[in-house]
TIMI-770443 format. One line per 2 residues: number of its first residue (from 1); for each residue x, y, z of C-alpha. Coordinates in steps of 0.25 Angstrom, whole numbers, plus 5000, padded with zeros to 4 digits. Example, Ala and Ser with C-alpha at 12.3 -4.5 7.8 and 13.67 -1.06 7.14 Angstrom:
1) 5049/4982/5031; 5055/4996/5029
END
This chain:
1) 5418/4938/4210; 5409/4930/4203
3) 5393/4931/4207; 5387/4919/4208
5) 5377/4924/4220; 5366/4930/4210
7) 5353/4925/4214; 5341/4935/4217
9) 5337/4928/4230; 5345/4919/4241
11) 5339/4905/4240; 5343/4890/4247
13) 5351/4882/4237; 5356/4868/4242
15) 5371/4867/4241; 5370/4852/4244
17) 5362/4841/4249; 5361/4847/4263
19) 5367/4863/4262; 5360/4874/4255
21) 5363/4888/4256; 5355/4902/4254
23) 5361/4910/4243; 5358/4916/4229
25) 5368/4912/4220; 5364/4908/4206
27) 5355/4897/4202; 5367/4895/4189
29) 5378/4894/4200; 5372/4883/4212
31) 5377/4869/4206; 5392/4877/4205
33) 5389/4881/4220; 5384/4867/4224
35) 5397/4860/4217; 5404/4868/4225
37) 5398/4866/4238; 5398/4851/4236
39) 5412/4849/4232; 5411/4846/4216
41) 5421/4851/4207; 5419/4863/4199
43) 5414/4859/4184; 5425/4867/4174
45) 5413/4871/4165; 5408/4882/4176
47) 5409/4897/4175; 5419/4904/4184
49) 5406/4909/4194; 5401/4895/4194
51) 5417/4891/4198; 5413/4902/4207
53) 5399/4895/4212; 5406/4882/4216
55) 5415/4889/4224; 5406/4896/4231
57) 5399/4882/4235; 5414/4876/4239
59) 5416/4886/4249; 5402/4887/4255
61) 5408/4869/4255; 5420/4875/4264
63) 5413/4884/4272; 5404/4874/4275
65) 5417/4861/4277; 5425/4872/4286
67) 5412/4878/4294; 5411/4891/4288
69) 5398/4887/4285; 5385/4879/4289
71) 5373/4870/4284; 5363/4876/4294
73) 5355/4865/4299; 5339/4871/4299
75) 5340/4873/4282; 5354/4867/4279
77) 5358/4880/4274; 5374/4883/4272
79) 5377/4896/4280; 5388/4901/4289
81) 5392/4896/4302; 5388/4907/4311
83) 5375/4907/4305; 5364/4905/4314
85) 5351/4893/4312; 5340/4903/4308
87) 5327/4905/4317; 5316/4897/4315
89) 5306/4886/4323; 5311/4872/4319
91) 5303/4867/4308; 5294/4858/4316
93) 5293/4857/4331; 5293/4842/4338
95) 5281/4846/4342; 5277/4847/4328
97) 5283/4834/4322; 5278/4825/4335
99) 5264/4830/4331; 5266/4829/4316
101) 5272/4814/4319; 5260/4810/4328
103) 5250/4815/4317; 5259/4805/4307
105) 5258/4793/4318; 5243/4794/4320
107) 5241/4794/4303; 5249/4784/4302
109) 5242/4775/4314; 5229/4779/4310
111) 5217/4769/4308; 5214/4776/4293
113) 5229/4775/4288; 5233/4764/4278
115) 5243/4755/4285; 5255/4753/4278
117) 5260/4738/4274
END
């Protein structure tokens, strides 16, 4: 079986627009993989592992389509199903944005801002 999973360290990669996925497949293989992913053909002049790349990404497509796998909503990761959202303190409280937007309201009505026209 071809290799294409070579990379020293796991690193985000985005699939897509809106997916990305943690892995460390080679930098050489990604726009095989994200052909694949997004439903383009294959391009004839590819090496077999390239073949191989694009494939991968096709059934990462159908595992996504059939419910296999899932965009996670905090990161817009691709991960499995029964994976859980990962721990962590939303990244800004409503406490946090009311205060931030009030700070913003009294700059912008403030006697030393320049009005806009």
């Amino acid at each position: 079986m071809f290799d294409i999973f070579k990379g020293e360290k796991f690193r985000v990669i985005e699939l897509s627009d809106t997916v990305k996925i943690e892995t460390n497949i080679a930098d050489i293989y990604l726009p095989a993989l994200r052909a694949g992913f997004v439903g383009f053909p294959t391009n004839p002049r590819w090496s077999a592992i390239k073949f191989h790349a694009w494939k991968v990404g096709r059934q990462w497509r159908n595992g996504l389509n059939t419910g296999e796998l899932k965009v996670r909503v905090s990161d817009s990761i691709l991960v499995h199903r029964d994976e859980e959202e990962p721990p962590g303190k939303p990244e800004h409280s409503l406490e946090e944005t009311v205060e931030k937007f009030s700070l913003w309201n009294l700059k912008l009505n403030s006697p030393f801002s320049i009005p806009s026209t």
